[in-house]
C-alpha positions, 0 to 999 in steps of 0.5 A: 500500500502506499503511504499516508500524507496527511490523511492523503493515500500517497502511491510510491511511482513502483505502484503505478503500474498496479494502479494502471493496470486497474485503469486499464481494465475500465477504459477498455471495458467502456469502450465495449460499452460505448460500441455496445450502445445502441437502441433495443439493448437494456441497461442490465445487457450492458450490466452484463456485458461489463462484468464478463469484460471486467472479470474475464481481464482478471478484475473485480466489479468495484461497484457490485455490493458496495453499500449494497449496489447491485450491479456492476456499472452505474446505468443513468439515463437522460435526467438521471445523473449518477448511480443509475441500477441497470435493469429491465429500461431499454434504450431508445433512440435520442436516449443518453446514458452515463455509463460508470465503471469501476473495477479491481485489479490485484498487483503482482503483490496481491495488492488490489488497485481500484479504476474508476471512470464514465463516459456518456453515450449518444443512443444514436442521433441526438438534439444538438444541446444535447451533443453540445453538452456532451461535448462541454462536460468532457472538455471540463474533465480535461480542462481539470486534470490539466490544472493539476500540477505537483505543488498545486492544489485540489481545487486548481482542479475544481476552478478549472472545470467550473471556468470552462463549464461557465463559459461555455453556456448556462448550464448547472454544476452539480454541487452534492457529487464530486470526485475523489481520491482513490486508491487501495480503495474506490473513494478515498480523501480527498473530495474534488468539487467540480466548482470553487476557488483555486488555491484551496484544499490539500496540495498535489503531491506526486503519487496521489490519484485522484478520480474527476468527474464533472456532473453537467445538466441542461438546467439547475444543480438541484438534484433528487434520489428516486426511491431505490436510494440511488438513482440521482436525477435532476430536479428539473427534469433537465438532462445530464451529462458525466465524464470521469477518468482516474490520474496519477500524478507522476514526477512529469505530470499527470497520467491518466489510468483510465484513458488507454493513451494515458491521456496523452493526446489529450493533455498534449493538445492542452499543452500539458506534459504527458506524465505516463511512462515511455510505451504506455500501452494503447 
């Protein structure tokens, strides 16, 4: 395990790769799900699809028990946000859906290392607000994983998703469901809101990892839990968007587990040093 920095879990650069491989696992299982994504599939086939992609790599369903969560992505459709249970819904043309994933994967130590990421899928042709918010609230996730810097802060993080999401229109940030650091576990300190002012929280070291999320609805930032006491959706009934991927911050910058580049092309294109190690598998 790593070590602990004031509360933070610190991983030592040798556990990189264990985190990697974790990351690893989920982005590749999310693309499955996102070429999976198309109308007449219910979100318990894309449950099912996720847990063979996951398990059949050597991994654990994060998700599957956690508090009682009985599946292995999070399925949220349209108003729904976050933390969507898959069931019988089928999908339908116009649809979007948050797929959340999250998977376990033991180092050549018997240490498990958690992977955390979401995309948000057009279920074919979609409204243009739509795409556009899709497109915001990636950008936004970006955005914050390239204001992160060795000596920085967390909410460096949060300001710069919050400025890229306020200039792009009036949309609502989500204030109730933020990222986090992750690790030996799903969620670990810190939290990292997708709003506030720079310069606060605790400092960016490297080894630490941290999962960014940014939450994006068509309307306000109000949300409700429907009575499966999991299902967040927007009070508004607006639709919603959620990207997430998982980093480390190395001695060069930040590597994103979760991508399959690392996030290279990414953060080169935002002028960011590219913090993976040489070769990263794609």
């Amino acid at each position: 395990m790593g070590f602990l920095d004031r509360g933070l879990e610190i991983k030592t650069p040798a556990q990189f790769d264990g985190m990697r491989r974790a990351g690893l696992v989920v982005g590749r299982t999310l693309e499955l799900l996102r070429e999976s994504v198309r109308p007449g599939i219910s979100t318990a086939e894309l449950d099912a699809i996720a847990e063979d992609s996951i398990r059949s790599a050597g991994g654990t369903p994060s998700f599957k028990g956690y508090h009682g969560f009985p599946a292995s992505i999070c399925a949220s459709v349209n108003d729904e946000v976050v933390h969507g249970i898959p069931g019988e819904r089928v999908l339908q043309p116009g649809d979007v859906i948050s797929i959340d994933c999250g998977a376990i994967v033991a180092d050549d130590a018997g240490q498990g290392w958690h992977g955390d990421a979401a995309v948000t899928v057009a279920v074919g042709e979609v409204a243009d607000e739509v795409t556009e918010l899709m497109r915001v609230t990636e950008a936004a996730l970006w955005r914050g994983i390239a204001a992160a810097r060795v000596g920085g802060r967390v909410t460096d993080i949060s300001h710069a998703v919050e400025t890229h999401v306020r200039g792009a229109g009036s949309y609502g940030i989500l204030e109730d469901y933020v990222g986090h650091g992750i690790g030996t576990q799903m969620h670990l300190p810190p939290n990292v809101p997708n709003f506030g002012k720079p310069g606060r929280g605790p400092r960016l070291v490297q080894g630490l990892a941290l999962a960014v999320e940014p939450m994006i609805t068509l309307g306000g930032k109000e949300s409700d839990v429907l009575d499966d006491d999991w299902t967040v959706v927007t009070t508004d009934g607006s639709w919603a968007a959620h990207f997430e991927h998982t980093f480390v911050l190395t001695d060069t910058g930040a590597w994103v587990l979760t991508a399959l580049d690392g996030g290279e092309e990414m953060l080169a294109s935002l002028g960011v040093p590219f913090g993976g190690r040489p070769g990263t598998e794609r």
